[in-house]
C-alpha positions, -999 to +999 in steps of 0.1 A: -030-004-003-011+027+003-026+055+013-014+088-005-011+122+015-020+127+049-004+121+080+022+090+083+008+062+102+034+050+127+050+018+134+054+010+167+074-028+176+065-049+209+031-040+218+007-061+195-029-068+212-049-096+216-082-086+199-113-090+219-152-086+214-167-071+240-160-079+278-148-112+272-126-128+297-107-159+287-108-172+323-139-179+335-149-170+374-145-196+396-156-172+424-201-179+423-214-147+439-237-154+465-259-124+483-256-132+522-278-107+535-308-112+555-324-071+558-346-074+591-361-039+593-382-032+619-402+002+615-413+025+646-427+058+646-408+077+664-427+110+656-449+110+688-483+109+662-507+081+672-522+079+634-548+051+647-565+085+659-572+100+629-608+092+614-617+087+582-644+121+586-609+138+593-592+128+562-622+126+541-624+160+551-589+176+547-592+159+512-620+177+508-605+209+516-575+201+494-599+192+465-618+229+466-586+247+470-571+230+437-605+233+419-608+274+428-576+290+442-550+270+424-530+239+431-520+235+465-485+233+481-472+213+509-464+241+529-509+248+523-517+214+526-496+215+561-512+246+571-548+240+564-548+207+581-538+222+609-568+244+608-586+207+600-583+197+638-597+225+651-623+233+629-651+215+603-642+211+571-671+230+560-660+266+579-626+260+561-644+256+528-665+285+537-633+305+545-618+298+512-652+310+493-646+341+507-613+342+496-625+336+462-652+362+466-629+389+475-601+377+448-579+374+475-568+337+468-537+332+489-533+311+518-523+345+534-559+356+534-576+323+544-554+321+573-566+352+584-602+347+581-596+316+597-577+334+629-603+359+629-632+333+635-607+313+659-602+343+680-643+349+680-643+315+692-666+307+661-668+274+648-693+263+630-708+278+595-739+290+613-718+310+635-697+326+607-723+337+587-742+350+614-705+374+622-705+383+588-743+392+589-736+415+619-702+427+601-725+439+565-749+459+594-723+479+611-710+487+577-736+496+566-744+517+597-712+530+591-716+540+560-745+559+564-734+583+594-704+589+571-724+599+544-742+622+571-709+637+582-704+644+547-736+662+542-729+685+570-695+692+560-711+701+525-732+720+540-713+741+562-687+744+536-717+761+516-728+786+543-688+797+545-683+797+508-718+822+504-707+842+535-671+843+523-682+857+488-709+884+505-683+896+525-657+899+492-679+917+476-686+947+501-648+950+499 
């Protein structure tokens, strides 16, 4: 069959192939592979951590942690999950908890914030839950203190702000 038009096929001499399916090889190996190694790993912690001493209160705990954060601030990173158990062996689970509900109060969800609430009661030296809300009891009182001799001060300002005004305007109109 002839093919019309197109390009013209070429004809080359001395270079016919031996068609083949696949991979077949005509010789067969003679070579039998044979894996010779033995893998003896022997595994040491060379990290310095002795993790026979962590309890399971300590890791039901930090898991307990992780679970709130997820749950109310958003899913938590390595880098929070490295950070907060930090705070996990030096303080209760709970005042870490109780640190991130604050957080959450004050929309400030960030591990930012938490770590600063967290210093805050660390430099206090508080560390239990009774102990924090008890600071945060005294904190609402001298704020509230606060904001009640500011809103004196204002008053007086007002006040004498008034008596200058009126004597201001007396004294404007005898001119």
């Amino acid at each position: 069959m002839e093919k019309n038009g197109g390009r013209p096929s070429k004809k080359t001499t001395g270079f016919e192939k031996e068609k083949t399916t696949g991979f077949e090889n005509k010789k067969p190996n003679e070579n039998e592979n044979v894996n010779v190694n033995e893998n003896e790993n022997e595994n040491v912690n060379v990290n310095g951590n002795d993790n026979e001493d962590v309890s399971d209160s300590c890791v039901d705990g930090l898991q307990k942690i992780i679970d709130f954060y997820n749950e109310n601030i958003g899913m938590i990173t390595s880098y929070g999950i490295e950070i907060l158990s930090d705070y996990a062996k030096e303080m209760s689970a709970d005042l870490i908890i109780l640190a991130m509900k604050k957080s959450v109060e004050a929309n400030k969800r960030t591990i930012q914030y938490i770590k600063g609430i967290l210093n805050n009661w660390s430099k206090k030296g508080i560390k239990t839950v009774l102990q924090a809300e008890q600071e945060d009891e005294q904190f609402r009182r001298k704020s509230e203190l606060g904001t009640s001799e500011r809103e004196k001060e204002l008053e007086e300002w007002l006040n004498e702000y008034k008596w200058f005004y009126k004597t201001n305007k007396k004294n404007r109109s005898s001119i």
